[in-house]
Backbone as CSV, one residue per row, in Angstrom:
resi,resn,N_x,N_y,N_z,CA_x,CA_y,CA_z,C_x,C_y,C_z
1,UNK,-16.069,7.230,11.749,-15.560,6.466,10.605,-14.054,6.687,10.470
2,UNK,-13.540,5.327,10.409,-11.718,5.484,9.961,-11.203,6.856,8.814
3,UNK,-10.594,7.425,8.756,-9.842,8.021,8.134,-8.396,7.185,7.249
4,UNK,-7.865,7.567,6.267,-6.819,6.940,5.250,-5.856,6.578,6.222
5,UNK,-5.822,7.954,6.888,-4.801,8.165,8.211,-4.573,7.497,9.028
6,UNK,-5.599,7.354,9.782,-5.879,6.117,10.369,-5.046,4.953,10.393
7,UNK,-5.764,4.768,9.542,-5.139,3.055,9.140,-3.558,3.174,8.114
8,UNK,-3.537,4.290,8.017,-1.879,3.891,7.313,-1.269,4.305,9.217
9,UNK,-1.623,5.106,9.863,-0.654,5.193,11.400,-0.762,3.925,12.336
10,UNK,-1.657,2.872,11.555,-1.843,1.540,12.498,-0.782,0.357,12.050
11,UNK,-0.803,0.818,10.714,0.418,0.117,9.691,1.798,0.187,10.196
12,UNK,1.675,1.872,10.149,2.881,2.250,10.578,3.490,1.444,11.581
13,UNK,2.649,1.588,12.602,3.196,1.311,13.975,3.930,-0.215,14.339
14,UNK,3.199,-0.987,13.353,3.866,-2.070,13.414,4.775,-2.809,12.142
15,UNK,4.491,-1.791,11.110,5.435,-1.942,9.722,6.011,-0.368,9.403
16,UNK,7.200,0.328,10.083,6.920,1.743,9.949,7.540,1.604,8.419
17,UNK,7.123,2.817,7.672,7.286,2.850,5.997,8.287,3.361,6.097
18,UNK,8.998,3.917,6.854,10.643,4.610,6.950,11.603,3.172,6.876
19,UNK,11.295,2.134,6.956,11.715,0.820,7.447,11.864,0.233,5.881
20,UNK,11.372,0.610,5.041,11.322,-0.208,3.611,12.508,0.448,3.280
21,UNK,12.802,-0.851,2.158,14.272,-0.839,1.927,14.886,0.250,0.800
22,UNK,16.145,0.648,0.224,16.195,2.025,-0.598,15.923,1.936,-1.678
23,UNK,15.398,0.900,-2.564,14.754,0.863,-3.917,13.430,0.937,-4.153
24,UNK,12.862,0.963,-2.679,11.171,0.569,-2.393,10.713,1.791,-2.556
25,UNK,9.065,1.513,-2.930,8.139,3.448,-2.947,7.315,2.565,-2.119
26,UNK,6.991,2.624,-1.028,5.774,2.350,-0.365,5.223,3.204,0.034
27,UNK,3.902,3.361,0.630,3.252,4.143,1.274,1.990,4.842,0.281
28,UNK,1.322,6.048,0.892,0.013,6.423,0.141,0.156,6.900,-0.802
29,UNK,0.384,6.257,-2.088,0.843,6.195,-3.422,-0.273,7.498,-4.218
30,UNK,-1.677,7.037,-3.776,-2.662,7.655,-4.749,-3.790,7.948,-3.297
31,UNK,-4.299,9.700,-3.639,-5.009,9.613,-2.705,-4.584,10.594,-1.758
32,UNK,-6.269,10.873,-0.806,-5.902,12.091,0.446,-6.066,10.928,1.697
33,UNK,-4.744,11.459,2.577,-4.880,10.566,3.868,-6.094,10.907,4.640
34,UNK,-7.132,12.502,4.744,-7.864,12.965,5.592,-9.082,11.902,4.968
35,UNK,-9.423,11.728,3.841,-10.814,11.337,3.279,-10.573,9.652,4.392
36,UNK,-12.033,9.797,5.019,-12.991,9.088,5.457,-12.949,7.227,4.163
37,UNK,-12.814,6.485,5.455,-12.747,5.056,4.061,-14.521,4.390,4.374
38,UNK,-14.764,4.312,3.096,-15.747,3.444,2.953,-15.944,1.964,3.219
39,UNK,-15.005,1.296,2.440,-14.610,0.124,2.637,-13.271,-0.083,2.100
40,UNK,-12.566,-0.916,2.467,-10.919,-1.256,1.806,-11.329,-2.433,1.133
41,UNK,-10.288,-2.608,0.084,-9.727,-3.513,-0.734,-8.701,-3.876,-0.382
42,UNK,-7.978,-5.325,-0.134,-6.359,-5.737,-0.048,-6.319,-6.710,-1.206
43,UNK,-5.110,-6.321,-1.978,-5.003,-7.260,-2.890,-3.209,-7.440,-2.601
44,UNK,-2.858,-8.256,-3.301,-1.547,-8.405,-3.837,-0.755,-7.099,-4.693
45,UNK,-1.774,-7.059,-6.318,-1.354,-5.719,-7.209,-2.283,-5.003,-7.453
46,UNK,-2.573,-4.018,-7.763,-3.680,-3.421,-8.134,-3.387,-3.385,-9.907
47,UNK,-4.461,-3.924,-10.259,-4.533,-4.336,-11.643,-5.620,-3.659,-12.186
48,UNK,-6.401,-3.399,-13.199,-7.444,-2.628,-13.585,-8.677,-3.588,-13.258
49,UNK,-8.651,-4.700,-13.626,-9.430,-5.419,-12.740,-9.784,-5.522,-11.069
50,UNK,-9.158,-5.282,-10.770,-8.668,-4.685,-8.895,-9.487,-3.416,-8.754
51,UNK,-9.643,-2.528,-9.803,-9.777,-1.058,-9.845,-11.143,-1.227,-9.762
52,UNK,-11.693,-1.880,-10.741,-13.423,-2.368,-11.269,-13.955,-2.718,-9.854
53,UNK,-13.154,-3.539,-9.578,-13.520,-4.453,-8.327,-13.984,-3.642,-7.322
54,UNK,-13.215,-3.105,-6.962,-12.955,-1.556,-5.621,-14.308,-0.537,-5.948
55,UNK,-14.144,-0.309,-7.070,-15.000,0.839,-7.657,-16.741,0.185,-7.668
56,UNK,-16.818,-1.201,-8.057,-18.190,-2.284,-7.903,-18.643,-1.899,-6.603
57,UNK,-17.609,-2.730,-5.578,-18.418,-2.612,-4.162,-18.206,-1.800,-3.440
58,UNK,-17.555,-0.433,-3.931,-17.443,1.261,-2.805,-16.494,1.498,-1.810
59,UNK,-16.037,0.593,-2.732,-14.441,0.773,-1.843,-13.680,1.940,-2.187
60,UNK,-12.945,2.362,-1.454,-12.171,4.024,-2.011,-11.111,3.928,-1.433
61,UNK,-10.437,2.794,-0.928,-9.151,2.583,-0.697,-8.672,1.077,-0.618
62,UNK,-7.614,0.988,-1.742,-6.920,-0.193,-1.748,-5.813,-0.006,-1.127
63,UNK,-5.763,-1.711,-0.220,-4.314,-1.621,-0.055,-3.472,-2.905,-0.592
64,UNK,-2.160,-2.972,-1.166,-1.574,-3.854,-1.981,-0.263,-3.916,-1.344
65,UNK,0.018,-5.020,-1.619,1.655,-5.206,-1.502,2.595,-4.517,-2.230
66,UNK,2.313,-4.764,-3.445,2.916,-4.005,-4.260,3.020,-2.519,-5.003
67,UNK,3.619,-1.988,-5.188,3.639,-0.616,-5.519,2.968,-0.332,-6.739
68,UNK,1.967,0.786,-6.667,1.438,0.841,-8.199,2.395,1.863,-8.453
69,UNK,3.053,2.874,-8.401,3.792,3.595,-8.636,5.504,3.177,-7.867
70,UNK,6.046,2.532,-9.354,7.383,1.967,-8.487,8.534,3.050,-9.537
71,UNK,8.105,3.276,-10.163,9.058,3.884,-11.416,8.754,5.381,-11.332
72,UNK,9.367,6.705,-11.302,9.004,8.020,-11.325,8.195,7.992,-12.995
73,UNK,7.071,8.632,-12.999,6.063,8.923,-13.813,6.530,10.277,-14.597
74,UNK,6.137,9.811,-15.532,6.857,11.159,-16.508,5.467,11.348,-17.728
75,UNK,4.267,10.446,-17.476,2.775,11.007,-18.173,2.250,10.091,-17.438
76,UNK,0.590,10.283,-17.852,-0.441,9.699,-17.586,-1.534,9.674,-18.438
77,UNK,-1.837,8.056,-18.810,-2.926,8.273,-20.137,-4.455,7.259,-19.026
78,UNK,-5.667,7.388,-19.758,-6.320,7.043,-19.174,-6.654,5.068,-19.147
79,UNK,-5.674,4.909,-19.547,-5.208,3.328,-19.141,-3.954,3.062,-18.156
80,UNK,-3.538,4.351,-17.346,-2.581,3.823,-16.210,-3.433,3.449,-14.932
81,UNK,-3.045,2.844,-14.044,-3.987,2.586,-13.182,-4.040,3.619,-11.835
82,UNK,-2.809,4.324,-11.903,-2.995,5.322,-10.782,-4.154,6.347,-11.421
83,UNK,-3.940,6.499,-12.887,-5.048,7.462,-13.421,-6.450,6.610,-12.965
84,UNK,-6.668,5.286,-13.660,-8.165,4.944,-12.953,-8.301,4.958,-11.324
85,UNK,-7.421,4.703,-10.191,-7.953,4.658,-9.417,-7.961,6.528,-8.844
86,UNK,-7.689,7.662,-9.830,-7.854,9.039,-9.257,-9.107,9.161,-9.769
87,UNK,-9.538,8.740,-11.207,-11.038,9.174,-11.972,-11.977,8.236,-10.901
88,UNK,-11.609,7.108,-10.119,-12.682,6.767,-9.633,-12.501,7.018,-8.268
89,UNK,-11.991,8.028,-7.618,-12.449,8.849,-6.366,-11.820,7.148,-5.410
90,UNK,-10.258,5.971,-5.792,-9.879,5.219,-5.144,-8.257,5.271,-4.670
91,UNK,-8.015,5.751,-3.199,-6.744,5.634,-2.934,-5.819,4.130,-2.638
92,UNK,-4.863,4.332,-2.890,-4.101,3.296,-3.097,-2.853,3.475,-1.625
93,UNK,-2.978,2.287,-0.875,-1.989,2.757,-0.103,-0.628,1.245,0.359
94,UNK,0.197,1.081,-0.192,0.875,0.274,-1.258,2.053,-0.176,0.489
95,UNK,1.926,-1.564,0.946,2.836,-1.587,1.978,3.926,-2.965,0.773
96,UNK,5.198,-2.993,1.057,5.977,-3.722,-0.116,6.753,-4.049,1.490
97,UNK,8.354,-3.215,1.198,9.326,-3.674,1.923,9.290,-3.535,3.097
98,UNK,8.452,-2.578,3.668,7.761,-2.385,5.222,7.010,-3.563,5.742
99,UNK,6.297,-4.059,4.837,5.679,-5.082,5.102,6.285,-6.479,5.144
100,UNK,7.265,-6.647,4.481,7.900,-7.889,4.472,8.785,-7.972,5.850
101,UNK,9.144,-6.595,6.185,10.208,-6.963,7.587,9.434,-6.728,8.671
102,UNK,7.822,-6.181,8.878,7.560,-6.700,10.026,6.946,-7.978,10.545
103,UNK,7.898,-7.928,11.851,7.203,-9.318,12.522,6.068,-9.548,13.181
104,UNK,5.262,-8.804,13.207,3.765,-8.202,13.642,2.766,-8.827,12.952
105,UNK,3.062,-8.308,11.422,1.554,-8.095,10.274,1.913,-8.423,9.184
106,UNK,3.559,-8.949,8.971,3.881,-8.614,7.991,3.828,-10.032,6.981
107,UNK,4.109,-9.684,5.673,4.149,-11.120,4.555,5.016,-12.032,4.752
108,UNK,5.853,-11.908,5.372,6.559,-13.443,5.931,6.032,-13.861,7.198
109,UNK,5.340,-13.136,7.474,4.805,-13.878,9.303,4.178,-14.362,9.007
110,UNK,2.897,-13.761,7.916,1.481,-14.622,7.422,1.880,-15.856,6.669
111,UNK,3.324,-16.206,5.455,3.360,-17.510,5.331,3.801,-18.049,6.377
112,UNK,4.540,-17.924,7.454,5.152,-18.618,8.471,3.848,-19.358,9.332
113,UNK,2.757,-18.391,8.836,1.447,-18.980,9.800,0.917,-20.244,8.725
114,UNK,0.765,-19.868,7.825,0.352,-20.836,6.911,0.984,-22.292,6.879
115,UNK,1.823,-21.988,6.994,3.485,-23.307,6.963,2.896,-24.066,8.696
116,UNK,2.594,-23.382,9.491,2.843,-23.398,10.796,4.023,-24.036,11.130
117,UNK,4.883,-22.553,11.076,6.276,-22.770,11.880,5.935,-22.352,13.347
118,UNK,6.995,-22.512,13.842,7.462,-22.100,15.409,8.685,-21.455,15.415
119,UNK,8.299,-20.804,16.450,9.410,-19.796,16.666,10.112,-19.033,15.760
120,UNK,9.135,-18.044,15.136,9.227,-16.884,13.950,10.525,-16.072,14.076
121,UNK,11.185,-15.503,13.527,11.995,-14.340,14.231,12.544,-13.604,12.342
122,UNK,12.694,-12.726,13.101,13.635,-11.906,11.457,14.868,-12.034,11.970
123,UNK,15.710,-12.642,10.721,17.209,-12.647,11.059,17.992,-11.112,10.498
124,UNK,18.733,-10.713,11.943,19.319,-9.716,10.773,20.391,-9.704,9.870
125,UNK,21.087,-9.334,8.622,21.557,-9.596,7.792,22.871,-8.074,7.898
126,UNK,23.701,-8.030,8.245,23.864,-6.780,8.587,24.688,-6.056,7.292
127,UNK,24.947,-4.689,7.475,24.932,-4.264,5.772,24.383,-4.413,4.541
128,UNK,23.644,-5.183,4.733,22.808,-5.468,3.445,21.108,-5.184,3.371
129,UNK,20.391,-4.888,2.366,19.085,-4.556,2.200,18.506,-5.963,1.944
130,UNK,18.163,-6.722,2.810,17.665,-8.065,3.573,16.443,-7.979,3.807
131,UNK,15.764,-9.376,3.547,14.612,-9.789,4.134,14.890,-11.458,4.525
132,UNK,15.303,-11.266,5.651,15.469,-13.209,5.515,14.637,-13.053,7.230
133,UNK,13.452,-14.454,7.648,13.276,-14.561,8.244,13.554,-16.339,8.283
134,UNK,13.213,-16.517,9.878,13.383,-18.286,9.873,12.372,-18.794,11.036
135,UNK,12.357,-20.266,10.863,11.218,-20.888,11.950,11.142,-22.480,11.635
136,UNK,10.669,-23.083,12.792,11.156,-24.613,12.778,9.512,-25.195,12.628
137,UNK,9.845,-26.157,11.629,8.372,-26.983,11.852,8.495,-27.589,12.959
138,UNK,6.943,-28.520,12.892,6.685,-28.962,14.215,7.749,-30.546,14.251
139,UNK,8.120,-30.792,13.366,8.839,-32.098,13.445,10.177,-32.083,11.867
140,UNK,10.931,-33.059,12.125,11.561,-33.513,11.115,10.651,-33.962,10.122
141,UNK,11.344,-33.412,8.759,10.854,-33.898,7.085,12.223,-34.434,6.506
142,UNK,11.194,-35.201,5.529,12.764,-35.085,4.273,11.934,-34.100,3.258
143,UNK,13.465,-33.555,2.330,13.220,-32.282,1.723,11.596,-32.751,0.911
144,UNK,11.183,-33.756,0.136,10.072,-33.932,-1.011,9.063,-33.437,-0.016
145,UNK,8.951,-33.815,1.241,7.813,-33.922,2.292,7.257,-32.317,2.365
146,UNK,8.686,-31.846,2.933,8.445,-30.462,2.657,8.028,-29.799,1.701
147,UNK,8.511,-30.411,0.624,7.887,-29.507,-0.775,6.575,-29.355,-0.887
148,UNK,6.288,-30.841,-0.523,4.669,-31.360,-0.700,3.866,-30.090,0.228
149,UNK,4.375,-30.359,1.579,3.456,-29.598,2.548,3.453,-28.093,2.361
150,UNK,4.275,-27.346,1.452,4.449,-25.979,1.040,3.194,-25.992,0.037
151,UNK,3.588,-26.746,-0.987,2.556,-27.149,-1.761,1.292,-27.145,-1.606
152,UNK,0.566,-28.054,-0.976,-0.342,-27.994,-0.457,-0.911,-26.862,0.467
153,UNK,-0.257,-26.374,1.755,-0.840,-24.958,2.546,-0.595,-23.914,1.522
154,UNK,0.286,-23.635,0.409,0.114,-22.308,-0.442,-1.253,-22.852,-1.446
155,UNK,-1.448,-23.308,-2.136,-2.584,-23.752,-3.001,-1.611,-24.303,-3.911
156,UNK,-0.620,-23.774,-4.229,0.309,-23.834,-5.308,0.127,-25.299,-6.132
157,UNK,-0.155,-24.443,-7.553,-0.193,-25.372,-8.881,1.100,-26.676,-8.878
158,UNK,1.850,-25.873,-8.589,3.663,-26.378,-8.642,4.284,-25.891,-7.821
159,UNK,5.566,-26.281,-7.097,6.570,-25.899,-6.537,7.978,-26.536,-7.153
160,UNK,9.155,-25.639,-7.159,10.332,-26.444,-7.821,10.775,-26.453,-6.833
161,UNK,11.827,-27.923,-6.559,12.826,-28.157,-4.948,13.850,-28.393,-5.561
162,UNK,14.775,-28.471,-4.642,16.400,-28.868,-4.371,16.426,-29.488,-3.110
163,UNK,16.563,-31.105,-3.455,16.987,-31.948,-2.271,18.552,-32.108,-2.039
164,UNK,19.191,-31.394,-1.101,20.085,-31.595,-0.473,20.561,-32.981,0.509
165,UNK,19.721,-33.730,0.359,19.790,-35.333,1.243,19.824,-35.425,2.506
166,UNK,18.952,-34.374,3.471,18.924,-34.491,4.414,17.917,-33.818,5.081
167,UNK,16.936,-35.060,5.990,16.123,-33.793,6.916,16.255,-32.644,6.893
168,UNK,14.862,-31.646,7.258,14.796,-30.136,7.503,14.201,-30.427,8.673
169,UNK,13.929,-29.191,8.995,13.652,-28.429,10.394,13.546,-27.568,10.864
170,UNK,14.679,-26.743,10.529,14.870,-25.587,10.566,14.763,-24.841,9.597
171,UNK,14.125,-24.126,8.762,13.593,-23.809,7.340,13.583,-21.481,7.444
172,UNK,14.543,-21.247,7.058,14.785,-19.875,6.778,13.753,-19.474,5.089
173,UNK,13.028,-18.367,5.451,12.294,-17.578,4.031,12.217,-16.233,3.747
174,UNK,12.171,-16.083,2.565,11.511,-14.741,2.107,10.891,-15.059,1.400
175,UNK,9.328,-14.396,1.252,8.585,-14.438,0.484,8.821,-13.749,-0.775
176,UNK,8.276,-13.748,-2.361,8.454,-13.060,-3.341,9.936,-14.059,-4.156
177,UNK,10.657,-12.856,-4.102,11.692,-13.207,-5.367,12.990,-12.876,-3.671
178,UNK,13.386,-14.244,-3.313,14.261,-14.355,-2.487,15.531,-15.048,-2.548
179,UNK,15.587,-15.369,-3.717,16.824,-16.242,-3.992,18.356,-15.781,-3.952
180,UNK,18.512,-14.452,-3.652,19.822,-13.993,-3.456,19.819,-14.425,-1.689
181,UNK,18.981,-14.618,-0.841,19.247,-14.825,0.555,19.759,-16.313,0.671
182,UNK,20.106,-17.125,-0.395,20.397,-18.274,-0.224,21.452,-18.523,0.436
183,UNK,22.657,-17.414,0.195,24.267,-17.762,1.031,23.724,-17.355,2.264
184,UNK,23.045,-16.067,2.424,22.739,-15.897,4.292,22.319,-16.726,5.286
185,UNK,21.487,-17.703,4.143,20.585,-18.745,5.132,21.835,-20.007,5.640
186,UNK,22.569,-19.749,4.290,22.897,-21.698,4.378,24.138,-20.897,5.881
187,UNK,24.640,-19.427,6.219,25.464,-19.235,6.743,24.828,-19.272,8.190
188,UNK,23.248,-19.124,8.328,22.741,-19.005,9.744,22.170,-20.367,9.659
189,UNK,23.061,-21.606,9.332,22.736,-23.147,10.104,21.023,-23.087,9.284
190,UNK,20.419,-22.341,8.411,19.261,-23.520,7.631,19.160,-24.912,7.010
191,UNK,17.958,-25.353,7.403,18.479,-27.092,6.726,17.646,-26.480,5.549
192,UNK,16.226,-26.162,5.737,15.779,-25.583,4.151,15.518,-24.188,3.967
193,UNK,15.282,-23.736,3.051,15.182,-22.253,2.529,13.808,-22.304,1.065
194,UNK,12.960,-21.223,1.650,11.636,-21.199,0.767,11.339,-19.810,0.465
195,UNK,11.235,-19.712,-0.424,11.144,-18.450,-1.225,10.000,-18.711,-2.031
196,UNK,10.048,-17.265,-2.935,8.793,-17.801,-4.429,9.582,-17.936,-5.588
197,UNK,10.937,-17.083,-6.028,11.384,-17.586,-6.964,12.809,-17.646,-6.622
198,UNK,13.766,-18.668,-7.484,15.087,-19.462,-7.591,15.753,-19.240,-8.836
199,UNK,16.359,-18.655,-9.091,17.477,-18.552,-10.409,18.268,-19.975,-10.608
200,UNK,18.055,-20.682,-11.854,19.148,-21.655,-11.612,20.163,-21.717,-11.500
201,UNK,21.243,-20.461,-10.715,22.478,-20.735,-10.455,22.979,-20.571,-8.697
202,UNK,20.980,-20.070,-8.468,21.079,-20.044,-6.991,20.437,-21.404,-6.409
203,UNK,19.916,-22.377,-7.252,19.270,-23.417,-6.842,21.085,-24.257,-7.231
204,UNK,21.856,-24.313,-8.323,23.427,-24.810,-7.962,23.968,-24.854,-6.969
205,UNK,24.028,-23.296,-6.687,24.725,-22.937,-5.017,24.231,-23.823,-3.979
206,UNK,22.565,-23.595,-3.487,21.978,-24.135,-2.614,22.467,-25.716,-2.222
207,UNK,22.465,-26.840,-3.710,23.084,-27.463,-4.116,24.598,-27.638,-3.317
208,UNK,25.541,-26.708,-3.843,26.697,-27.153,-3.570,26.804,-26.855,-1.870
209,UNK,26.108,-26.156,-0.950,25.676,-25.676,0.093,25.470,-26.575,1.176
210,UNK,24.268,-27.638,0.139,23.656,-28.512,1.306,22.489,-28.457,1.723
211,UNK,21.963,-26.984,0.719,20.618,-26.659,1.582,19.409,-26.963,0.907
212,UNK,18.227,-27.797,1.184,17.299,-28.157,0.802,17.017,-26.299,0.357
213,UNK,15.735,-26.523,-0.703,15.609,-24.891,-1.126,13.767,-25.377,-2.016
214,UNK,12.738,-24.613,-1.823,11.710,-24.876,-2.542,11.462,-23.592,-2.752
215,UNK,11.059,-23.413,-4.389,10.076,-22.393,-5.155,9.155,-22.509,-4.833
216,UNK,8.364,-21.748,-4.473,6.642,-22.171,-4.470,5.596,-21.238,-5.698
217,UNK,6.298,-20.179,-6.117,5.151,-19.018,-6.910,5.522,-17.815,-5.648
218,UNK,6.212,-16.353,-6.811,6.421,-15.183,-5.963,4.722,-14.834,-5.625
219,UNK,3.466,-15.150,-6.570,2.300,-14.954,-6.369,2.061,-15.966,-4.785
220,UNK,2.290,-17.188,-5.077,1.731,-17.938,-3.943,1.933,-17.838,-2.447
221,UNK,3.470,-17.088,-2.350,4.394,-16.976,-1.264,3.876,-15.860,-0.380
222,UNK,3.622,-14.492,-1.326,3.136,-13.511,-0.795,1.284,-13.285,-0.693
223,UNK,0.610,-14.396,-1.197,-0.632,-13.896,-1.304,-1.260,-14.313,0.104
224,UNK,-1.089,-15.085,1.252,-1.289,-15.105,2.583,-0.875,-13.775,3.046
225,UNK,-0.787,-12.425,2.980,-0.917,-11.282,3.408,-2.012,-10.479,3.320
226,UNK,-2.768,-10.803,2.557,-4.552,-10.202,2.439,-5.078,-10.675,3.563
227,UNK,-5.337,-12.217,3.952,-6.214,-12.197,5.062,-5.843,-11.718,6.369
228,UNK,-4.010,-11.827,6.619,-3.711,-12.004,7.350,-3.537,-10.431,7.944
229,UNK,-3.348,-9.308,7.197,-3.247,-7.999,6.761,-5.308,-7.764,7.681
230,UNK,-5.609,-8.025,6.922,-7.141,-7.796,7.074,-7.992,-8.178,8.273
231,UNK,-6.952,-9.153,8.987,-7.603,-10.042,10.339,-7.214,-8.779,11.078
232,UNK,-5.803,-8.496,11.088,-5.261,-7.585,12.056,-5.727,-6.018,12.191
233,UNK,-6.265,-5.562,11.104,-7.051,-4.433,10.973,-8.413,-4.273,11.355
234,UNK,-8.913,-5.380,11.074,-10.438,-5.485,11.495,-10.753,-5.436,12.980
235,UNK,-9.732,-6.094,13.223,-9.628,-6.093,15.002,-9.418,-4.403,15.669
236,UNK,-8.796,-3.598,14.823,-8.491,-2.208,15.319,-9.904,-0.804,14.871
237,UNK,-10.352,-1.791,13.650,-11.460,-1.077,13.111,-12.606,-1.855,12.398
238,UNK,-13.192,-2.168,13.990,-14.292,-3.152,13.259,-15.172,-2.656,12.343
239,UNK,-15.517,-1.440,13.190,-16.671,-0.934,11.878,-16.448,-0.351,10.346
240,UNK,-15.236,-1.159,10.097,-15.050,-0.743,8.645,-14.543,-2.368,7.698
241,UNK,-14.972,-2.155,7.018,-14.869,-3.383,6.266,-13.702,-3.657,5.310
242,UNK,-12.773,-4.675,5.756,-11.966,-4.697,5.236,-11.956,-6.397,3.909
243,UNK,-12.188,-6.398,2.759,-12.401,-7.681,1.840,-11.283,-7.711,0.873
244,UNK,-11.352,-9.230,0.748,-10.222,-9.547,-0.048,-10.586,-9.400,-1.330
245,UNK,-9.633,-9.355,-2.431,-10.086,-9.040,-3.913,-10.301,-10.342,-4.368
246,UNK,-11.100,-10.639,-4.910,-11.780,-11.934,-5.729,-11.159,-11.925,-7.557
247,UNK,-10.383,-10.549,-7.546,-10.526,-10.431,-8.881,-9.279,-11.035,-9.456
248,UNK,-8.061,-10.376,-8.329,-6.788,-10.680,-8.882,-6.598,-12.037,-9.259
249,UNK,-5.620,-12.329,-9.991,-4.830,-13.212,-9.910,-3.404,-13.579,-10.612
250,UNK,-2.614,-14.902,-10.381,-1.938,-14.770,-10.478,-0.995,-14.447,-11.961
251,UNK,0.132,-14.010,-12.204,0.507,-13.402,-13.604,0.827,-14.292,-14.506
252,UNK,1.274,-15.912,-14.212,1.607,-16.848,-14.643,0.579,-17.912,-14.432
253,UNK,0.111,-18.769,-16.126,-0.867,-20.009,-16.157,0.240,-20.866,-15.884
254,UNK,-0.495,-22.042,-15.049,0.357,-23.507,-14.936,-0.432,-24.821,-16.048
255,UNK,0.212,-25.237,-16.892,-0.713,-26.438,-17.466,0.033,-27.474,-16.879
């Protein structure tokens, strides 16, 4: 049977956690790496609902994108969630900025699969704590087309765009909250740029730029990393069961 270990040194290898960026806490947040996994959980956040979930079907290790412990802890009452997932015997093992820059396993490869781009690559950004990757659809769009087809392969309720008036093609992303990569992209020749969220003074820029730009949901952008996270593990450890959370969802209603 897999060990915690295990599967965070399989992570490693292709997202190493030394690799996340200097504001990030990733890694085995909650939890012994030696204990034996029952079954995993992948979610997006671990929410107390997430916790129920894990704890229902015997799961004893989640893994999330996001950090349940991002802030240094200074108490613990029995409504934090690192406290529920210690009372219920569930480790937490949290991949964030490791995960976004690999090109292996990571949350921009899995939307890039979703999108079906071509020719994936991470751009590097140099001096700076960056996540910009890029990739070409299979043909010319105009920007609405694109929106639509983001739209549609994320599930997404809504997406907000910026039509720049001209075919895409070449389409640079970060998943989550990416809108400061907007000058990097429009500087490495992007026709569009897709993120999950846009400040309106970075959707101006984009604007004065030239560069087509779509919101889709920081939830929608990053939540193609559960299956895609879970395909690649299962393959290394079949006999352990790796399921997606049914429980989460996203933090924002759309009417």
């Amino acid at each position: 049977m897999a060990r915690i270990c295990d599967i965070y040194d399989i992570i490693n290898a292709v997202a190493p956690f030394s690799s996340q960026l200097a504001f990030d806490n990733s890694g085995l947040l909650v939890g012994d790496g030696s204990t034996e996994v029952t079954r995993v959980l992948l979610c997006l956040d671990i929410t107390p609902a997430v916790v129920s979930e894990a704890a229902a079907i015997n799961a004893n290790l989640v893994i999330s994108h996001h950090p349940v412990i991002f802030e240094p802890l200074r108490s613990l009452s029995r409504q934090d969630i690192p406290y529920l997932l210690a009372r219920n015997g569930i480790a937490a093992l949290c991949c964030h900025t490791n995960l976004d820059l690999s090109p292996v396993c990571g949350v921009n490869v899995a939307l890039a699969s979703c999108l079906g781009l071509r020719n994936v690559r991470g751009e590097d950004v140099f001096g700076e704590d960056s996540v910009l990757f890029s990739g070409d659809l299979e043909r010319e769009m105009e920007p609405r087309e694109f929106a639509v087809l983001v739209k549609e392969r994320l599930g997404a309720g809504a997406v907000q765009w910026v039509d720049a008036g001209r075919p895409v093609k070449r389409i640079f992303f970060c998943s989550g909250a990416g809108g400061d990569e907007i000058k990097h992209a429009a500087c490495r020749g992007a026709e569009a740029f897709l993120t999950g969220e846009i400040k309106h003074h970075e959707a101006l820029e984009a604007a004065r730029l030239g560069l087509s730009c779509v919101a889709a949901g920081h939830y929608e952008t990053e939540k193609p990393f559960a299956a895609f996270l879970a395909a690649y593990l299962k393959r290394r450890f079949p006999e352990t069961g790796f399921l997606l959370s049914k429980s989460e969802r996203p933090a924002f209603n759309i009417v």
